[in-house]
C-alpha positions in Angstrom: 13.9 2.6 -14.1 16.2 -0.5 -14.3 14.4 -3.8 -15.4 11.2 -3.9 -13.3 10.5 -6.1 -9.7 6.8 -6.0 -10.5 5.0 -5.9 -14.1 1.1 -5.9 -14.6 -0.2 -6.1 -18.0 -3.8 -5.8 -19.0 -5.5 -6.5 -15.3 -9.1 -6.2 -15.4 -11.8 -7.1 -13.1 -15.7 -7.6 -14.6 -18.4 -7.9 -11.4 -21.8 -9.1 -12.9 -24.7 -6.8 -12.7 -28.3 -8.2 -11.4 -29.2 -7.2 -15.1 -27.3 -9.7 -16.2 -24.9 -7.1 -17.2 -21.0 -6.6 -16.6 -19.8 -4.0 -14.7 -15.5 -3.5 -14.8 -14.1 -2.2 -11.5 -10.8 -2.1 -13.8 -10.1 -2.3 -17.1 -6.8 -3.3 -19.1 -4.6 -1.3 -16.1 -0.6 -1.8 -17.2 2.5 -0.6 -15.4 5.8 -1.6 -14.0 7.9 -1.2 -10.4 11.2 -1.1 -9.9 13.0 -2.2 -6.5 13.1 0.7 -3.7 10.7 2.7 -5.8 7.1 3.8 -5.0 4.1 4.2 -7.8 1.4 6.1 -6.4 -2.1 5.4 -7.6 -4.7 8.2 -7.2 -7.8 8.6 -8.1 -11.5 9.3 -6.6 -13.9 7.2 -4.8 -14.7 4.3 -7.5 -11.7 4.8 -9.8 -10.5 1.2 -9.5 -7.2 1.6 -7.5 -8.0 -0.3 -4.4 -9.5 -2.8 -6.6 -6.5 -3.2 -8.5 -4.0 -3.0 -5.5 -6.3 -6.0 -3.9 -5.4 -8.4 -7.3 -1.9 -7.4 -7.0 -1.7 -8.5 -3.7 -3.8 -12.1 -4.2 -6.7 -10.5 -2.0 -9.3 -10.7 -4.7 -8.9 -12.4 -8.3 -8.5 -11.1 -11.5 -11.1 -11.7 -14.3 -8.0 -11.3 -16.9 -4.2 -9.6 -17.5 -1.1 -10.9 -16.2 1.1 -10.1 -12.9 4.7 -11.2 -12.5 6.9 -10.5 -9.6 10.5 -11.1 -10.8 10.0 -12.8 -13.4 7.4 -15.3 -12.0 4.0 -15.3 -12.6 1.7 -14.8 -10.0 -1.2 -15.1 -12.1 -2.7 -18.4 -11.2 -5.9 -19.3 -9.3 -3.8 -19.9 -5.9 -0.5 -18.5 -5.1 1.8 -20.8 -3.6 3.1 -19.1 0.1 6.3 -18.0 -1.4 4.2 -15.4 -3.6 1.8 -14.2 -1.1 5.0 -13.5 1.4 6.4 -11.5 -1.1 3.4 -9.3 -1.5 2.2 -8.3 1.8 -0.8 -5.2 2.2 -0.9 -1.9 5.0 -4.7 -1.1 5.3 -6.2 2.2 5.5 -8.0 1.6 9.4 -4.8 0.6 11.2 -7.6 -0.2 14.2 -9.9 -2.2 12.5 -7.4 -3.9 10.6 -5.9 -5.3 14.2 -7.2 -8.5 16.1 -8.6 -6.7 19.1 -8.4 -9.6 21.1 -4.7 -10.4 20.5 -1.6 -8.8 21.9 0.8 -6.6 19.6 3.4 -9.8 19.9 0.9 -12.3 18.7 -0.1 -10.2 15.9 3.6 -9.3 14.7 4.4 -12.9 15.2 1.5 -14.1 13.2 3.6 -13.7 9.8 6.6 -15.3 11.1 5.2 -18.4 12.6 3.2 -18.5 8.9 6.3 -18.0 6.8 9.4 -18.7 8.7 10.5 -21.7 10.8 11.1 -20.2 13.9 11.7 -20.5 17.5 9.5 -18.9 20.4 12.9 -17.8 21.3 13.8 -16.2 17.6 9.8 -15.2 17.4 10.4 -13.0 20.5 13.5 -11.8 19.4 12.2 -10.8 15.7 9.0 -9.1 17.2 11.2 -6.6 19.0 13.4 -5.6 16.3 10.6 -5.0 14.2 8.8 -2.9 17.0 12.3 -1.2 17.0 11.9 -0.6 12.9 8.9 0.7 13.4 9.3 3.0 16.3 7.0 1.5 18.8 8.5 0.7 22.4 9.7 -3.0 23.1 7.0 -3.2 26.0 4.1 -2.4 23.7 4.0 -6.1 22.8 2.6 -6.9 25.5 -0.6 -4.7 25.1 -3.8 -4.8 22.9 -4.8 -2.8 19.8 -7.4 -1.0 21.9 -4.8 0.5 24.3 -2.9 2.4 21.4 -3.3 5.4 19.2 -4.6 5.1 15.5 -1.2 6.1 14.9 0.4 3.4 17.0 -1.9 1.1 15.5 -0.3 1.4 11.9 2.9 1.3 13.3 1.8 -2.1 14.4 0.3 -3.1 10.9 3.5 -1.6 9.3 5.7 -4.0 11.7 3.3 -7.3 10.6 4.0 -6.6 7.1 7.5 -6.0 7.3 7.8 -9.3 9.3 7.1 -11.6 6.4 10.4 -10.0 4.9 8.3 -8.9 1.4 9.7 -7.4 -1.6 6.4 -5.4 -2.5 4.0 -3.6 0.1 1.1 -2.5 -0.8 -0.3 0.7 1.2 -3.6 1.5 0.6 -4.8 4.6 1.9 -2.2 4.1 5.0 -2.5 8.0 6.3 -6.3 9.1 5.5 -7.3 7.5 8.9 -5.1 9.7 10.8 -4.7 13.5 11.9 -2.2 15.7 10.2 1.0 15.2 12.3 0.8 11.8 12.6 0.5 11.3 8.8 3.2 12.7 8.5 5.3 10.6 10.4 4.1 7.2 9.3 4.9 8.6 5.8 8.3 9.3 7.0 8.8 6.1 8.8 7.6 4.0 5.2 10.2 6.2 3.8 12.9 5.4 5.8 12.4 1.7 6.2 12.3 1.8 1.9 15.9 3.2 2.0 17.2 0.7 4.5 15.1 -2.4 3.0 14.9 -1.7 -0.4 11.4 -1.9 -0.5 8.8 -1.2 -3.4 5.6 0.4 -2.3 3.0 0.5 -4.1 0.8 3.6 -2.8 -2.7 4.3 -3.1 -4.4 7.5 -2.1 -7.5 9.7 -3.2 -5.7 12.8 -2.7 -1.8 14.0 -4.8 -0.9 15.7 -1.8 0.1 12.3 -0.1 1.1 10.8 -3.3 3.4 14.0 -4.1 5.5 13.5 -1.3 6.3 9.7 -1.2 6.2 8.9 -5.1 8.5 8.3 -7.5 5.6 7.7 -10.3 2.4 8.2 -10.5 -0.9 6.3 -11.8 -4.1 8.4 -12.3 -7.1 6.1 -12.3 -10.7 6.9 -12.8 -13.6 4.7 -13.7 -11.5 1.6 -13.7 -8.7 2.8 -16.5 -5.6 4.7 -16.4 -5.9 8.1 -17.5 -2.1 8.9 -16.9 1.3 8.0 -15.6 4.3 9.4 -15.0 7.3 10.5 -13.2 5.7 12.4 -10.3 7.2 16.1 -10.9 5.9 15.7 -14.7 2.3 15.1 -13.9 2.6 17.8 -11.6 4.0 20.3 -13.2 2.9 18.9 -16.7 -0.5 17.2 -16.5 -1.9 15.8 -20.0 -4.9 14.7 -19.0 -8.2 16.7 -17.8 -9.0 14.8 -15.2 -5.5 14.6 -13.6 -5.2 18.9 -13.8 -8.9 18.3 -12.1 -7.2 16.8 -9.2 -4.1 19.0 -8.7 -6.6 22.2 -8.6 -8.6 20.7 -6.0 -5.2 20.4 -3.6 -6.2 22.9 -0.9 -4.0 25.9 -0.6 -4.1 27.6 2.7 -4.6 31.8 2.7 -2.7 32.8 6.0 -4.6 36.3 6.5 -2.4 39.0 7.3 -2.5 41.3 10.9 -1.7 44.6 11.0 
């Protein structure tokens, strides 16, 4: 990896107990991401990785550690609107995520009116190339998050984050909402628009199968610490850790039964 877009050092997050106690939903989590690469972070229910994707992206703040996106820190109480464009978040229910009461325009446009100094005219316009970036029909803007699939739906919450023009998305859990096929294709799609944006993803799932097949690294969480990382064929193929060779058994393997 070249010199790194994004660098976390030491990011914890303490939650005080009703005893009085401190509980740490992450503790002293490091790593690094490049431009146009994707870290996946994996780990099971209560590991810590959506907790540590939300202080990345400014939803939630940090108790202590460092974060600094090309060279700037973003470590502050407040980030200025600069920062919080750059870092923009896909959320795992691409339904609930949506305002159901606004159109697909409005909600693309939302970003751009926020961010950019814009038009109607250049809003319009903007909103329909990034429908076209996402794969989604220029007409669909003028319809409501209840009238489309789950899988149209992300598409939508794909296009909303592109439209603030970041250099870091954050996808938490982007796929597990949705069937088979269509996860599939929106991890094709994120794919594709990395290649022809240059984007950094960082990608968090509770299962390696997903993580496998957009990752170029991987971070394995559990009970709020990293247990590993690692280029993504190596932990694969050459787990260190227990807990990591834990997960890659549990991958389901299909037995097709044979017919005479």
């Amino acid at each position: 990896m070249n010199k790194p877009l994004l660098e976390v050092e030491g990011l914890s997050k303490l939650y005080r107990t009703r005893s009085g106690g401190d509980f740490a939903a992450a503790r002293n989590v490091s790593f690094q991401l490049g431009q146009g690469e994707t870290l996946g972070i994996v780990g099971e229910s209560g590991s810590g990785k959506t907790t540590v994707a939300k202080m990345v992206a400014g939803m939630i703040p940090l108790t202590s550690g460092t974060i600094s996106l090309d060279d700037k820190s973003l470590s502050g109480a407040k980030r200025v609107l600069a920062d919080r464009r750059s870092i923009q978040y896909i959320f795992q229910d691409p339904v609930s995520s949506l305002n159901p009461r606004w159109k697909i325009r409005d909600i693309v446009a939302e970003p751009l009116k926020l961010y950019f100094q814009l038009s109607p005219k250049e809003i319009d316009t903007r909103v329909e190339q990034l429908l076209d970036d996402v794969g989604l029909p220029r007409e669909y803007k003028s319809r409501y998050p209840g009238e489309l699939s789950g899988g149209q739906c992300q598409r939508v919450g794909i296009a909303r984050a592109l439209a603030a023009e970041p250099s870091v998305i954050v996808c938490d859990e982007p796929t597990s909402a949705l069937d088979m096929t269509i996860q599939s294709q929106i991890l094709d799609l994120l794919k594709s628009l990395q290649q022809q944006k240059g984007l950094s993803y960082l990608f968090i799932a509770h299962g390696l199968e997903v993580i496998y097949s957009i990752s170029h690294r991987v971070m394995v969480m559990k009970a709020g610490e990293v247990v590993e990382e690692g280029e993504t064929k190596r932990v694969f193929h050459e787990p260190h850790h227990a807990y990591t060779r834990s997960l890659i058994q549990a991958i389901p393997r299909i037995d097709i039964p044979q017919f005479n």
